[in-house]
Every structure is written in C-alpha cells, then in structure tokens.
DOVO-580809 format. One record per residue (C-alpha): residue number from 1; chain; y, x, z. Coordinates in Angstrom, 1 decimal. Layout:
N
REC   seq   mol       py       px       pz
REC   NUM     A        Y        X        Z
...
end
This chain:
369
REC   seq   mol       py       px       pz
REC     1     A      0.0      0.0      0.0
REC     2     A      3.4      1.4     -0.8
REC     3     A      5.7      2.9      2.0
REC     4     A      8.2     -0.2      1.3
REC     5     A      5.7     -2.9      1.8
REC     6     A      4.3     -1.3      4.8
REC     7     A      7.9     -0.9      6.2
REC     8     A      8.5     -4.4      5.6
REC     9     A      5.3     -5.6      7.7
REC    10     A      6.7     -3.8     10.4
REC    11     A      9.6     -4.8      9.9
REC    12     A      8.8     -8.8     10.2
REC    13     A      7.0     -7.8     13.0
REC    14     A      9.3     -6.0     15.3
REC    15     A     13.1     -7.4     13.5
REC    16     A     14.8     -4.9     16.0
REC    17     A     13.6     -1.9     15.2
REC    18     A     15.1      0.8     13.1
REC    19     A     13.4      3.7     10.5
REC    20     A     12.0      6.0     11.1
REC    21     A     10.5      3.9     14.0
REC    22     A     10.3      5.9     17.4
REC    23     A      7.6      5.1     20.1
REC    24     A      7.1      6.1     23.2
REC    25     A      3.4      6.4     24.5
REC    26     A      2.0      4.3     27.0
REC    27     A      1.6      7.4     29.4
REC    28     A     -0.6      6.0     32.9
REC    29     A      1.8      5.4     35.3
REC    30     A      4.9      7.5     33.7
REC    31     A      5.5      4.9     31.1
REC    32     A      7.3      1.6     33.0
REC    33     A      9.3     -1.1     32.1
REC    34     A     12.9      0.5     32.6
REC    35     A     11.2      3.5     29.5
REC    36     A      9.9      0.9     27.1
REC    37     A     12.8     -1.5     27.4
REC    38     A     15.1      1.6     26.8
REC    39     A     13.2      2.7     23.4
REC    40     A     13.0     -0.9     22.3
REC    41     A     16.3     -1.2     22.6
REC    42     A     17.4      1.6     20.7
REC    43     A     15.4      0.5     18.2
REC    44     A     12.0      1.7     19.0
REC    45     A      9.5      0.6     20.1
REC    46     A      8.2      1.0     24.1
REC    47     A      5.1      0.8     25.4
REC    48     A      4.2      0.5     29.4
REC    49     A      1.5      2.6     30.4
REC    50     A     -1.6      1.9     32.3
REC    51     A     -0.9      1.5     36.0
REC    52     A     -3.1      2.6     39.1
REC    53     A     -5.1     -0.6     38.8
REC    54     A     -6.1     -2.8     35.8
REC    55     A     -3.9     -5.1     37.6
REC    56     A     -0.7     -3.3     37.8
REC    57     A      0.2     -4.3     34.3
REC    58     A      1.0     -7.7     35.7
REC    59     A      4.1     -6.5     37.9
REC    60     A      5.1     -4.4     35.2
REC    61     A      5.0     -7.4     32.7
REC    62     A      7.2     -8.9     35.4
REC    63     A      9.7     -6.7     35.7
REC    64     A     10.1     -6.4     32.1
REC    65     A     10.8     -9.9     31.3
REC    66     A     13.3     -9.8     34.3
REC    67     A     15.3     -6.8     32.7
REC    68     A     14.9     -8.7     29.2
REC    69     A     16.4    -11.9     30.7
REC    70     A     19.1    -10.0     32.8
REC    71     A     20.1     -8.3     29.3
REC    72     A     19.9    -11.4     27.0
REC    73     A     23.7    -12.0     27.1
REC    74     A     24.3     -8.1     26.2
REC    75     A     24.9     -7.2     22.9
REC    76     A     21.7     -5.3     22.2
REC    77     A     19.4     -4.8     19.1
REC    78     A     16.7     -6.9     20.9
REC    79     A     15.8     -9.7     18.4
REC    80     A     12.6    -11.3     18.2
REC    81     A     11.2    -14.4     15.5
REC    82     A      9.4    -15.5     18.7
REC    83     A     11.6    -15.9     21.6
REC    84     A      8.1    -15.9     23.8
REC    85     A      7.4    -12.6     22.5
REC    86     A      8.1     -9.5     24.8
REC    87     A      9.7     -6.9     22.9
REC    88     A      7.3     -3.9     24.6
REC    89     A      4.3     -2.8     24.2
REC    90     A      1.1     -2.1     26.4
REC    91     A     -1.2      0.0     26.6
REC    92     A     -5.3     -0.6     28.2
REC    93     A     -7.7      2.4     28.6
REC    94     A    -10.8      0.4     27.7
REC    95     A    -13.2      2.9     29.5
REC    96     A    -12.4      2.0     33.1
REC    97     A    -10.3     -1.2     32.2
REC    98     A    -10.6     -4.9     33.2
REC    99     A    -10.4     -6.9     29.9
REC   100     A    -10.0     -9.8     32.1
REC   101     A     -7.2     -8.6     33.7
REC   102     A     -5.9     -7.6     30.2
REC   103     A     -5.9    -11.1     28.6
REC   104     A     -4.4    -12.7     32.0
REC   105     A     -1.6    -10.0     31.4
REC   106     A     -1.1    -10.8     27.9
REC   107     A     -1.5    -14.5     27.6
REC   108     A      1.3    -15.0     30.4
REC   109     A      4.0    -12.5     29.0
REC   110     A      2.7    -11.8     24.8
REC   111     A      3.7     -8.5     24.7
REC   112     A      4.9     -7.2     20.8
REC   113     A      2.1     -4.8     20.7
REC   114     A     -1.1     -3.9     22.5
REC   115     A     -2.4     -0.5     22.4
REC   116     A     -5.9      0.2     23.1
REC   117     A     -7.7      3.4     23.4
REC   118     A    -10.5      5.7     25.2
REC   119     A    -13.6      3.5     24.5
REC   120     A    -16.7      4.3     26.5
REC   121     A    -18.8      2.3     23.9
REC   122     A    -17.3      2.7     20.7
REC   123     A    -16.2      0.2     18.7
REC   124     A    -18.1     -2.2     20.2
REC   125     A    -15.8     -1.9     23.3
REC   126     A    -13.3     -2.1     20.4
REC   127     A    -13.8     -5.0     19.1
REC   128     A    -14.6     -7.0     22.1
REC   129     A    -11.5     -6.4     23.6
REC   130     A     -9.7     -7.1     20.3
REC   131     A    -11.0    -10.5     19.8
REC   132     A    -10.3    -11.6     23.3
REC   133     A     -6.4     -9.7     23.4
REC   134     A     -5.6    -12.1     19.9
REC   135     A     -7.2    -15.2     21.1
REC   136     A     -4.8    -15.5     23.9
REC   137     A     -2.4    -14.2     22.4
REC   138     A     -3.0    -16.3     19.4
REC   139     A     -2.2    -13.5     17.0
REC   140     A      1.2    -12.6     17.8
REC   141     A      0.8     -9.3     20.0
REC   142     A     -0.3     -6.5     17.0
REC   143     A     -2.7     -4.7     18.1
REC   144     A     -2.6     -0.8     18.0
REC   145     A     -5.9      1.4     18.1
REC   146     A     -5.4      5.0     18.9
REC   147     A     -8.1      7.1     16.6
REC   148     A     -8.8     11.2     16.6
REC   149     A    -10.8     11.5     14.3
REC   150     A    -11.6     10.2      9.9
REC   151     A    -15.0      8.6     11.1
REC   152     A    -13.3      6.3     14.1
REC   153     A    -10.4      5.4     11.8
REC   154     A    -12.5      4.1      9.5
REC   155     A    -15.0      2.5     11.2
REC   156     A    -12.0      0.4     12.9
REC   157     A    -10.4     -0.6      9.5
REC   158     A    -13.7     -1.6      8.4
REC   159     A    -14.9     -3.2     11.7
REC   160     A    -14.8     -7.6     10.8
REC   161     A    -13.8     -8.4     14.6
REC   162     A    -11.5     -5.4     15.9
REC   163     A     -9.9     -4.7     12.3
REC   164     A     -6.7     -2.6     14.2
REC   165     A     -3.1     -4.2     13.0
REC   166     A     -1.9     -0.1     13.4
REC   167     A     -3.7      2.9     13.9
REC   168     A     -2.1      5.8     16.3
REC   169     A     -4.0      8.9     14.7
REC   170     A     -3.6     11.1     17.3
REC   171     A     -3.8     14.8     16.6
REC   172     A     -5.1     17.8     19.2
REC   173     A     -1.8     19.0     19.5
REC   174     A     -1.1     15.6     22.0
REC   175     A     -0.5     15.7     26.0
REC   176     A     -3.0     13.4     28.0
REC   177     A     -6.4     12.4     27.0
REC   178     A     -7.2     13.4     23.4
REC   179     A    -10.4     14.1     21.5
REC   180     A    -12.4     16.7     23.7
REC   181     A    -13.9     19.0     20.7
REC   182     A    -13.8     17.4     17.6
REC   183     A    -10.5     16.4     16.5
REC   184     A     -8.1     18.2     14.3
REC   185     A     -4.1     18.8     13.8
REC   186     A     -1.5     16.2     12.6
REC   187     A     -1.2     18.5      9.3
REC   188     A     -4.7     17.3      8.3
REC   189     A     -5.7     14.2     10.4
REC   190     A     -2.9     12.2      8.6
REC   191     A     -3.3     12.5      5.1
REC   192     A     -6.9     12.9      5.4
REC   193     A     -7.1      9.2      6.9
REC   194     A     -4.4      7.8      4.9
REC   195     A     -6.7      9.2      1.8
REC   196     A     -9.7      7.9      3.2
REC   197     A     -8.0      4.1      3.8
REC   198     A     -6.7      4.0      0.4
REC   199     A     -9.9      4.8     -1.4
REC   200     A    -11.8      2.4      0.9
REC   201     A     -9.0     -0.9      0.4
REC   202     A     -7.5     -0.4      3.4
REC   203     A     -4.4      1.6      2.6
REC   204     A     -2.3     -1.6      3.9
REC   205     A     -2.6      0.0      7.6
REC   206     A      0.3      1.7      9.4
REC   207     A     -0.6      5.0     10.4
REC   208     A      1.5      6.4     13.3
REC   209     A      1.3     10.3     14.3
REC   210     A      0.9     11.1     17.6
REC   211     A      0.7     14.6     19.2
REC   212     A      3.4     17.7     19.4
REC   213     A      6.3     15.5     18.4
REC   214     A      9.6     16.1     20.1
REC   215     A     12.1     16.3     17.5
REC   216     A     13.5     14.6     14.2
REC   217     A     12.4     18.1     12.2
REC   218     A      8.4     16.3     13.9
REC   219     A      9.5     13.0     12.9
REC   220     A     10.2     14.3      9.3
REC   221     A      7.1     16.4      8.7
REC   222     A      5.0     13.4     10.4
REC   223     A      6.7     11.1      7.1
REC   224     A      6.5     13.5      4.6
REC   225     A      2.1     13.9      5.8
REC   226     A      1.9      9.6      5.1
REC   227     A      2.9      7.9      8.5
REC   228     A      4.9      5.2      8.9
REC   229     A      6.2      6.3     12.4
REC   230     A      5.7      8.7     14.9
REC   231     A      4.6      8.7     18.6
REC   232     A      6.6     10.8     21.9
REC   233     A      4.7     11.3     24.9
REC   234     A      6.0     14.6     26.5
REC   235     A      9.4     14.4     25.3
REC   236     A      9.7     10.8     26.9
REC   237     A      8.7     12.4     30.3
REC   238     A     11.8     14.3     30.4
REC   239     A     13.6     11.0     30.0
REC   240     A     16.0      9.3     32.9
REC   241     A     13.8      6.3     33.1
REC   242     A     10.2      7.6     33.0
REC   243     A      8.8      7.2     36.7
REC   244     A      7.6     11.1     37.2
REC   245     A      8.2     13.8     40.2
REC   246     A     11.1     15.9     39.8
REC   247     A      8.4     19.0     40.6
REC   248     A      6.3     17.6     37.6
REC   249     A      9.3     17.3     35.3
REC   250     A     10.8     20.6     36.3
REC   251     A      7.2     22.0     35.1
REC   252     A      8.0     20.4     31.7
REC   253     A     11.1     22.2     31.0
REC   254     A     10.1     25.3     32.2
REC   255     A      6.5     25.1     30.3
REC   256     A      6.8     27.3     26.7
REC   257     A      4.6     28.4     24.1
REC   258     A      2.6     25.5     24.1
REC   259     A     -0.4     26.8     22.5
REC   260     A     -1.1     29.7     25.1
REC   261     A      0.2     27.3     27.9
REC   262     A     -1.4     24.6     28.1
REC   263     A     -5.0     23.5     28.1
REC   264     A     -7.9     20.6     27.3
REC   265     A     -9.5     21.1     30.1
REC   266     A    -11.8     17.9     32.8
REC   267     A    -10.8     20.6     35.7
REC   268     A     -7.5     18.8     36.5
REC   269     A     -9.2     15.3     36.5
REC   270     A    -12.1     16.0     38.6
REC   271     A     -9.5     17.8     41.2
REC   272     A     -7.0     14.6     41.7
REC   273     A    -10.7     12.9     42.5
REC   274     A    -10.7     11.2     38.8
REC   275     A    -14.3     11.0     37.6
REC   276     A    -15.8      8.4     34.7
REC   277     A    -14.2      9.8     31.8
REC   278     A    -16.7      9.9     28.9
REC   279     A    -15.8     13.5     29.4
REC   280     A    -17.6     14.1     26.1
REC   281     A    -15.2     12.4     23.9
REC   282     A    -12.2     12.3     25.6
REC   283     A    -10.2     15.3     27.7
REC   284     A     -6.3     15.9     28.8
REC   285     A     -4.3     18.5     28.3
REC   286     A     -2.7     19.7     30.9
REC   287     A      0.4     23.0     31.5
REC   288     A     -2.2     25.7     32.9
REC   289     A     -1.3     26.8     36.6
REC   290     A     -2.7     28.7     39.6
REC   291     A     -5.9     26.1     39.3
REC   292     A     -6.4     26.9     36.2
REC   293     A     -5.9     30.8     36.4
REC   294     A     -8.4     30.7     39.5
REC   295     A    -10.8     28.6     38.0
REC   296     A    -10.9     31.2     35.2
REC   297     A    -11.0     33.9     36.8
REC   298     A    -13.8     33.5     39.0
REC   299     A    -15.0     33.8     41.8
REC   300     A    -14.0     30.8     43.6
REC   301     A    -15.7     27.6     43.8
REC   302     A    -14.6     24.1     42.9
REC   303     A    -14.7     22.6     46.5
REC   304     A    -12.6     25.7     47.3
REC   305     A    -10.3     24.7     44.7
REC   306     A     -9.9     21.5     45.4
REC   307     A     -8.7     22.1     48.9
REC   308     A     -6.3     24.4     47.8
REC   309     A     -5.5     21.7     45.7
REC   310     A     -5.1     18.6     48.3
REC   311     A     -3.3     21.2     50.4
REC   312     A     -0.6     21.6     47.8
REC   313     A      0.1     18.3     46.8
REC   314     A      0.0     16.9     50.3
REC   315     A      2.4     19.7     52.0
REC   316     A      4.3     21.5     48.9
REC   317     A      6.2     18.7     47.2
REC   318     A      7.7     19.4     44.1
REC   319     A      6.1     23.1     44.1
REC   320     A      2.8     21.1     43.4
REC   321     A      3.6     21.3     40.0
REC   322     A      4.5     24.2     37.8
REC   323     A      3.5     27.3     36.2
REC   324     A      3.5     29.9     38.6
REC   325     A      3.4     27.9     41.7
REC   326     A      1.7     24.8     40.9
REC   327     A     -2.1     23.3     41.9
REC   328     A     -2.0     19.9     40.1
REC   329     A     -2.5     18.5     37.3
REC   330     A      1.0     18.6     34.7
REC   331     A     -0.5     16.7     31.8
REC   332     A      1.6     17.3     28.7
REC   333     A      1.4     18.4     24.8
REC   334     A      1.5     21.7     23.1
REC   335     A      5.0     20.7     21.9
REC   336     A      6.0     20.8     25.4
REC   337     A      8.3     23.9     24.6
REC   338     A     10.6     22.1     22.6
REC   339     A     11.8     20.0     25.4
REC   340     A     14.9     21.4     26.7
REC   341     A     16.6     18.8     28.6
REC   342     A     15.9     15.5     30.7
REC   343     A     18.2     12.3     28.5
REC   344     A     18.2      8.7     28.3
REC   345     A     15.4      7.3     26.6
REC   346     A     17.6      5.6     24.4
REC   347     A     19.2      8.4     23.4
REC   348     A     16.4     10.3     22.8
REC   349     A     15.0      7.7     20.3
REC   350     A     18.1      7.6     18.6
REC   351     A     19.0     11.2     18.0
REC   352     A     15.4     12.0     17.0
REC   353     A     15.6      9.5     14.5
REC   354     A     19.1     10.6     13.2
REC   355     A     17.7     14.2     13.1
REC   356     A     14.9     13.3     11.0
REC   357     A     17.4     11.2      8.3
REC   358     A     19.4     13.9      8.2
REC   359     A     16.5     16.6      7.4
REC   360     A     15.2     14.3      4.9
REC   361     A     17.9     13.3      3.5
REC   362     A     18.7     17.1      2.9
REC   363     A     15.5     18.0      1.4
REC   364     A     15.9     14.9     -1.3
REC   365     A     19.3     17.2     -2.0
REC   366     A     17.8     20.3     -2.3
REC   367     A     15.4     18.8     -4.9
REC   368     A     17.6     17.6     -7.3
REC   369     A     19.2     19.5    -10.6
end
C-alpha cells in the first residue's frame, strides 16, 4: 500500500496527530497518564505503560480521562471522531497479564490504541487476547502488536483472529524487554518485513520502528527504511512527566556509548525478584553497573549479589542507579547516549519531529538538478 494511503488510515484514526507521528512506548510503570496525554497532545501518540498489577491500568485510565476532561475547554490538538474514545494508548504484557482485567480496562475508557506484546504462547496468546480487546471495544481501539522478528510479523498479518491493525517492529537496538537472541537491527528488520508483507498482500499494515530512536536524524532514517512512524522509549524517560527516580534518570544522561554500555542480560530481573519471563524469547536491556561488572567477573555468587543489591536500593537512594555506583536495574536502549537533557514530553515530540522534516526535506534538496 502506498505511504499516502497508509498515512491517511492513520490519519482517520488518530485526527490529532501530526507526520511523522511520534510515540512514546508503553514503558512498565515509567509511562503514565500525565506522558501519554503530553505526546498526544503534541501530536503524537502516548501510550501508558503496564502498571505493578494487571489492575493498575484502571487508575491510570482514570486519571487520564480526568486530565482529558480538565483540558477539553483548552485549545489543544486533541480531536477525536468518537468523543468516547480516549486519545492514549495502552499497553498489556500478555505473558503475566490478566486479559480479564484488560477488557474491564478497555471496555469502560476505549482507549485509541492497545498495544500488546511478550507472549508466552505465541500467537495463540495473540490472538486470544485480540478478539476479546475488539469485542468490547467494538472495534474502535486499533490494536498494536510489537514483533522482533520476519517470522512473528508474518504470522500475525496472516493470523484470521489477531490480524494486528499496526505492527511495532522492534529492533535489538531497543531499552526494556526485546528479543533475547534472535532478532536483528532496525537497518534490516524494517524493510525486510515491509518486503515480506508486500509480497504476501499484506503491505496495507503500518509498520512502526522501535529501538535506538532519540532524534529526528532516527526518525528520518526509520522513514527513509519503510515505516510509517517511529517509537521513543529512552528518550521519553528523560522527560518531565515520566514517573522515574531522579538516581535512575541521572544514570540516563550520564550513560554513553551505548553499545559497550549497556546490556541484554535476565541478571537484573532475577535481582529486583522478577522471575516468569519466557526468558528464552524475551530479555531487557539494561545500562551495565557494579552488578553487572561483579557478575562478570566472578567469583561471587548470585545470593551474594543480590544482597548487595537489596542493600543498595533500600539504603542508597538515588546512588542505586548509575554506572559506577549503581546495583539496580537502569533498563534503557543502546541509543541512550544521545540523550542529553531531561524536557517536556511535548516538546520532545515536537522538536523530533521538526528535526526529522527538516533533514528530509534537505535531502529531497540535495537530490535535485
């Protein structure tokens, strides 16, 4: 499907929004209402994250159709064709989620978009909780599945009950919970997929790239490789709204050289006492830190370590976190070094979008004689 009709399906579905079309990740906890109402405002689209229970997402919902209602006499972008439509996003990790839960969430408030990932059974999981998610929603929430590799791509956009409305094609390059061993780089994942779609009739899918995106120079490579958006995670976590530490955003801006610095590693999961992951598909990636060095090294065993951990986090407040002082878990991309500053979410969507426009708009420039 051409760029222009894709673009308009987006369009019809989100009348707010502006191109290229920022979105901000539904990072666990991180990602609240104030975040996602910021980016939908400036034209994006936010999502709210996963909350410490399945059932969190409720109060969340609540809050965000409180700061909705409190704005509806402003003069924002916010415009929907459904006034019962939310104009966030969620997002459910299906391995340990409550699809029950879910469709309570989503039938009261009808979120714009639903983002699913981290399936312990596959597609099955999938498709199950897609059916369920558009039956009470009655169609008008699009669902969003993240994929990391060809084979789960296509097996969604060919799947006759959780047929995805967007795929995130996340790339190994991405913070949090990403494909443990088998997935590949942005530079090849998306035009390998948006290839395979096409030649199987399913080219009429949005493809948004997820995964070492900070900037508009991200944004415009992302475009130029066949999405129709892009995804931020560790750049929104360096935003005013985002509900971090201090100590954990500090480690953020001080983290550089991404690739040497960071890690896709279980070791920070099973130290915060998180265990269940289907740790063979899915891992995080995490800024590396004394745990990390010490697990390495040797010579130093895991129930050690996680003392040394517990201690930290319960008695060294924001020291918990960073490179050269830090125990606990930082989870963030390999694009973490090209985030210099902590700015309004909104701002953040708009001058990465303006940044990309520009760049492209130079290159069309440069090409013609």
């Amino acid at each position: 499907m051409a760029a222009s009709s894709i673009r308009n399906s987006l369009k019809s579905h989100y009348p707010w929004a502006a191109f290229p079309l920022i979105i901000s990740a539904p990072m666990r906890v991180m990602s609240g209402p104030a975040l996602a109402l910021a980016v939908s405002e400036a034209g994006g689209l936010g999502f709210i994250g996963p909350g410490i229970k399945p059932e969190s997402i409720l109060t969340d919902l609540t809050e965000a159709a409180s700061l909705c209602s409190q704005r509806a006499s402003d003069a924002t972008r916010l415009s929907v064709q459904d006034e019962g439509v939310l104009p966030v996003g969620i997002g459910f990790q299906l391995w340990n989620g409550d699809l029950g839960s879910a469709k309570e969430a989503a039938e009261k408030f009808i979120p714009a978009a639903i983002w699913l990932f981290a399936p312990k059974d596959g597609q099955k999981d999938v498709d199950d909780w897609t059916e369920g998610l558009r039956g009470v929603t009655k169609g008008r929430s699009q669902i969003w599945l993240q994929v990391g590799t060809v084979g789960e791509a296509v097996e969604a956009a060919e799947s006759k009950r959780g047929r995805p409305d967007v795929l995130v094609v996340q790339g190994q390059e991405a913070g949090g919970h990403g494909r443990t061993s088998d997935g590949a780089s942005l530079g090849t994942l998306v035009p390998e997929i948006k290839d395979t779609l096409e030649e199987r009739g399913a080219g009429d899918i949005p493809l948004f790239a997820a995964g070492g995106i900070a900037d508009g120079r991200g944004v415009a490579a992302a475009l130029c490789l066949g999405a129709s958006g892009v995804v931020m995670g560790t750049r929104f976590l360096c935003s005013n709204e985002a509900r971090i530490k201090k100590g954990y955003q500090d480690a953020v801006l001080e983290a550089k050289d991404g690739g040497k610095n960071t890690v896709r590693t279980h070791l920070y999961n099973h130290l915060r006492g998180t265990f269940g992951w289907p740790e063979e598909k899915w891992a995080p990636r995490t800024i590396v830190n004394r745990s990390w060095e010490e697990h390495t090294q040797g010579g130093i065993s895991f129930d050690q370590l996680k003392e040394k951990h517990d201690q930290s986090v319960k008695e060294d407040g924001d020291k918990a976190w960073g490179r050269q002082t830090g125990r606990t878990a930082t989870y963030a991309g390999s694009g973490v070094g090209l985030v210099r500053s902590v700015d309004p979410a909104g701002e953040i969507a708009e001058k990465t979008r303006e940044e990309a426009k520009k760049i492209l708009r130079g290159l069309q420039s440069g090409l013609q004689v």
